[in-house]
C-alpha positions as a Markdown table, in Angstrom:
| # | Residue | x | y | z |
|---|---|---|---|---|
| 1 | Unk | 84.1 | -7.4 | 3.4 |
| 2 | Unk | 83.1 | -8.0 | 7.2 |
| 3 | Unk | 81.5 | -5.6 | 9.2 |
| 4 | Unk | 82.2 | -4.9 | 12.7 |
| 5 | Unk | 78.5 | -6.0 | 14.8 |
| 6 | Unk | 79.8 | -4.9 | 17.3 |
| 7 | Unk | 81.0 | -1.4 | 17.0 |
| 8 | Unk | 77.1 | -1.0 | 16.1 |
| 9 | Unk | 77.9 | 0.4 | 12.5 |
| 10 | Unk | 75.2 | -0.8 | 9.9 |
| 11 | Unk | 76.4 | -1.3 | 6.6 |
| 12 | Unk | 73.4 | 0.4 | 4.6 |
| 13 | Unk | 73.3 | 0.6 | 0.8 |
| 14 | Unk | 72.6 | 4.3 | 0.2 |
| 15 | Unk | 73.3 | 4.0 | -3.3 |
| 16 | Unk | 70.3 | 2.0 | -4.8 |
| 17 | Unk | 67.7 | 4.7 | -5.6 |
| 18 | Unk | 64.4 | 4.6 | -4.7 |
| 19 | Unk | 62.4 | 4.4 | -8.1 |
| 20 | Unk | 58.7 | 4.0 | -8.9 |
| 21 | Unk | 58.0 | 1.5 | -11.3 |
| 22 | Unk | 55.4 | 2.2 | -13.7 |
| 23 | Unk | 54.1 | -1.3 | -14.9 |
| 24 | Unk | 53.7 | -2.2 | -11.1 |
| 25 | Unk | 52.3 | 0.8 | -10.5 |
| 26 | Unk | 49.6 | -0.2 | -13.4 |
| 27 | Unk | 48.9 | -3.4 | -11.9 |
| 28 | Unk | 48.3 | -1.8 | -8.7 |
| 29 | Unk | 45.6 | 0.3 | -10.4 |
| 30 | Unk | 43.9 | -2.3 | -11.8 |
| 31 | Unk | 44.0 | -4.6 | -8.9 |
| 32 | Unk | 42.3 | -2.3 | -6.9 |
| 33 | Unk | 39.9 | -1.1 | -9.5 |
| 34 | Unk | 38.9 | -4.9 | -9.5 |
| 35 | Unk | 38.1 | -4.9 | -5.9 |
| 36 | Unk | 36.3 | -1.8 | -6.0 |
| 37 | Unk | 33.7 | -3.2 | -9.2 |
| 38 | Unk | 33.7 | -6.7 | -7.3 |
| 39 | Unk | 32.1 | -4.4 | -4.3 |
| 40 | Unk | 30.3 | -2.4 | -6.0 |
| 41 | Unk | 28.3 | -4.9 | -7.6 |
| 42 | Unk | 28.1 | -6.6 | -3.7 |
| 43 | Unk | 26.8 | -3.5 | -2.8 |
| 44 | Unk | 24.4 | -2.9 | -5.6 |
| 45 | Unk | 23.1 | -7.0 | -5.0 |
| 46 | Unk | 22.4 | -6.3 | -1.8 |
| 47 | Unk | 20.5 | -3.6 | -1.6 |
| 48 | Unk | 18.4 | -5.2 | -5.0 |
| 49 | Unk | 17.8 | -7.8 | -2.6 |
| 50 | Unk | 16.5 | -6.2 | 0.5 |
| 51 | Unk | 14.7 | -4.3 | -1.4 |
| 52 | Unk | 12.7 | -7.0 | -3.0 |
| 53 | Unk | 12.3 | -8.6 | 0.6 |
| 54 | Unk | 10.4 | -5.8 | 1.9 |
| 55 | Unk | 8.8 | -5.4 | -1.1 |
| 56 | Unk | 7.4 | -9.3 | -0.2 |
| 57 | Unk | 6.5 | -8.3 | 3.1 |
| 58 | Unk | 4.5 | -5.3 | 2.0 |
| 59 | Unk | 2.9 | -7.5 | -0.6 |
| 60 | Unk | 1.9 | -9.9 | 2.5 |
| 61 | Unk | 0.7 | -7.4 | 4.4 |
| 62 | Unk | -1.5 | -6.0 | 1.8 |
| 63 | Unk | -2.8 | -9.1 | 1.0 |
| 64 | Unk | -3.7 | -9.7 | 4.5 |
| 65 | Unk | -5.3 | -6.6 | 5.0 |
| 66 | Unk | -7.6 | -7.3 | 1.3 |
| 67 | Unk | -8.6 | -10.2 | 3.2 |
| 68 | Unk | -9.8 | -8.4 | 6.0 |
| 69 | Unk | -11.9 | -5.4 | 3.9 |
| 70 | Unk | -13.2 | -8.6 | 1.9 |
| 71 | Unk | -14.4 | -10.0 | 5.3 |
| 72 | Unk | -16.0 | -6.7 | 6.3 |
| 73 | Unk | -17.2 | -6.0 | 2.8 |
| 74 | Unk | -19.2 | -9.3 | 3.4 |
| 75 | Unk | -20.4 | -8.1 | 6.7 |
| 76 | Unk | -21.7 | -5.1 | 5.8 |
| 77 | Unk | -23.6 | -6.3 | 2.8 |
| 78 | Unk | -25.1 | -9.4 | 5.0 |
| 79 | Unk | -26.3 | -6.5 | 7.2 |
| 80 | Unk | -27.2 | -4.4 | 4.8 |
| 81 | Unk | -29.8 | -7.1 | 3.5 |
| 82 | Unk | -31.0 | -7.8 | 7.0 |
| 83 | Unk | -31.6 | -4.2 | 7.6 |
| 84 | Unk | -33.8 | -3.9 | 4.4 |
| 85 | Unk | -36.3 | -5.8 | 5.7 |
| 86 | Unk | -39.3 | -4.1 | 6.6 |
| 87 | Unk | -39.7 | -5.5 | 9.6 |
| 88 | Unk | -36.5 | -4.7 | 11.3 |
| 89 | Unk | -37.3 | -0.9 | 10.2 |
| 90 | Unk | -40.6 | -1.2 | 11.7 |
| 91 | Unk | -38.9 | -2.6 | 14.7 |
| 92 | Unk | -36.0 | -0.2 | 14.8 |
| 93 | Unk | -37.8 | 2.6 | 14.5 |
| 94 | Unk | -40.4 | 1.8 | 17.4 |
| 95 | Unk | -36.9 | 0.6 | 19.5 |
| 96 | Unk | -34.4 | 2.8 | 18.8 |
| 97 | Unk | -35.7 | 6.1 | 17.2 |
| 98 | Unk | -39.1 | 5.8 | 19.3 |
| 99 | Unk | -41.3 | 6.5 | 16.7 |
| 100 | Unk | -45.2 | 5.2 | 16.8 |
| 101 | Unk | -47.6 | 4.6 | 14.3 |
| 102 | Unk | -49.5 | 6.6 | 12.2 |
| 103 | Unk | -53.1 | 7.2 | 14.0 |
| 104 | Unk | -55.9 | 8.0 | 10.9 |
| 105 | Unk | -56.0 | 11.9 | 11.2 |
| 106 | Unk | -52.1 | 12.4 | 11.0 |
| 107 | Unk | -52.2 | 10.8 | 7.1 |
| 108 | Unk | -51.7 | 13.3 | 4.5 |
| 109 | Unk | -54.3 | 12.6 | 1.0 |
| 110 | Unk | -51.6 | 11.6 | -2.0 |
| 111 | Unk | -53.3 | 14.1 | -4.5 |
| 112 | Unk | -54.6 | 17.8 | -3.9 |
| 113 | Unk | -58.5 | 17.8 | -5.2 |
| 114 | Unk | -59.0 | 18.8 | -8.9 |
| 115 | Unk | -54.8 | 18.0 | -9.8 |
| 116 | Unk | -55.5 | 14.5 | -10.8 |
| 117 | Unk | -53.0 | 11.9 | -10.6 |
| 118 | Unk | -49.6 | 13.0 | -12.0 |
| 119 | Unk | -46.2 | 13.0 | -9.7 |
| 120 | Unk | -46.7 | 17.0 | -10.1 |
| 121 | Unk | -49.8 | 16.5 | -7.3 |
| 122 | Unk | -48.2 | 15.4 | -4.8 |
| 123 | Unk | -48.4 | 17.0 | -1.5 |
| 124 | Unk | -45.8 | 18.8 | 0.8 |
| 125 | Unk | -46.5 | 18.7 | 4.1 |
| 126 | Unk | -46.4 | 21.7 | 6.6 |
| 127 | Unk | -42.9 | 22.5 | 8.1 |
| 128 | Unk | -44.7 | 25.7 | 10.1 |
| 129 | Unk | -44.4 | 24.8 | 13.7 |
| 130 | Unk | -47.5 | 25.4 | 15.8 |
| 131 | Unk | -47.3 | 26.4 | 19.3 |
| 132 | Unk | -49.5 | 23.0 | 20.0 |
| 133 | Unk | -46.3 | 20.6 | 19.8 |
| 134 | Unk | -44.8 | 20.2 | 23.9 |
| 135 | Unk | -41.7 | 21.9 | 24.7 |
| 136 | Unk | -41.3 | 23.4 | 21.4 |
| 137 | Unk | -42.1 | 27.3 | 21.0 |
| 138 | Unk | -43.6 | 28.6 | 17.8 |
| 139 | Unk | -41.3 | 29.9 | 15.1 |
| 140 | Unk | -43.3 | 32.4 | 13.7 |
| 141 | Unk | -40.5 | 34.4 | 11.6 |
């Protein structure tokens, strides 16, 4: 059987129907349910993975910044010490606060007369202001 090319007929085989075949359907399936594990276990890698690299980097930083509260931590106690001294409170407080010594009538007696020597005979001093300090008005309430 010939067929005319040129009289632009198409021989076309309308009789083969169009059927779905299940076993290739099946491999189909499975095929693509292959893929889809294989990347879902790419996608569940990587994430594992960038998570445990920023987990590192936190760990760096951290460690860094232990590091740096250790230096200070050392600081502070090497001050601490130096600032004990009695000397550099006496000197601080002359300096800085502008305090002065103690002149002979300003010292309070450690015991009241007749109470003996106990830590119950101590003495309080005065907080009544007296219209004798400078600048500061009596607070007679």
């Amino acid at each position: 059987m010939m067929s005319d090319w040129s009289a632009g007929v198409e021989n076309r085989n309308y009789k083969i129907p169009r059927r779905t075949d299940a076993r290739n359907l099946m491999d189909l399936l499975a095929s693509i349910l292959g893929i889809l594990m294989i990347a879902g276990a790419l996608v569940v890698y990587l994430s594992v993975r960038g998570r445990i690299y920023s987990l590192g980097y936190q760990v760096q930083s951290l460690n860094e910044q232990e590091k740096g509260l250790l230096s200070i931590q050392n600081n502070l106690i090497i001050e601490e010490e130096t600032l004990k001294r009695p000397q550099n409170i006496d000197r601080l407080a002359r300096t800085e606060l502008g305090m002065e010594r103690l002149r002979p009538n300003q010292l309070l007696p450690a015991t009241r007369p007749g109470l003996g020597d106990g830590p119950d005979a101590l003495v309080l001093a005065s907080t009544q202001r007296t219209s004798s300090q400078p600048g500061r008005p009596s607070s007679n309430y």
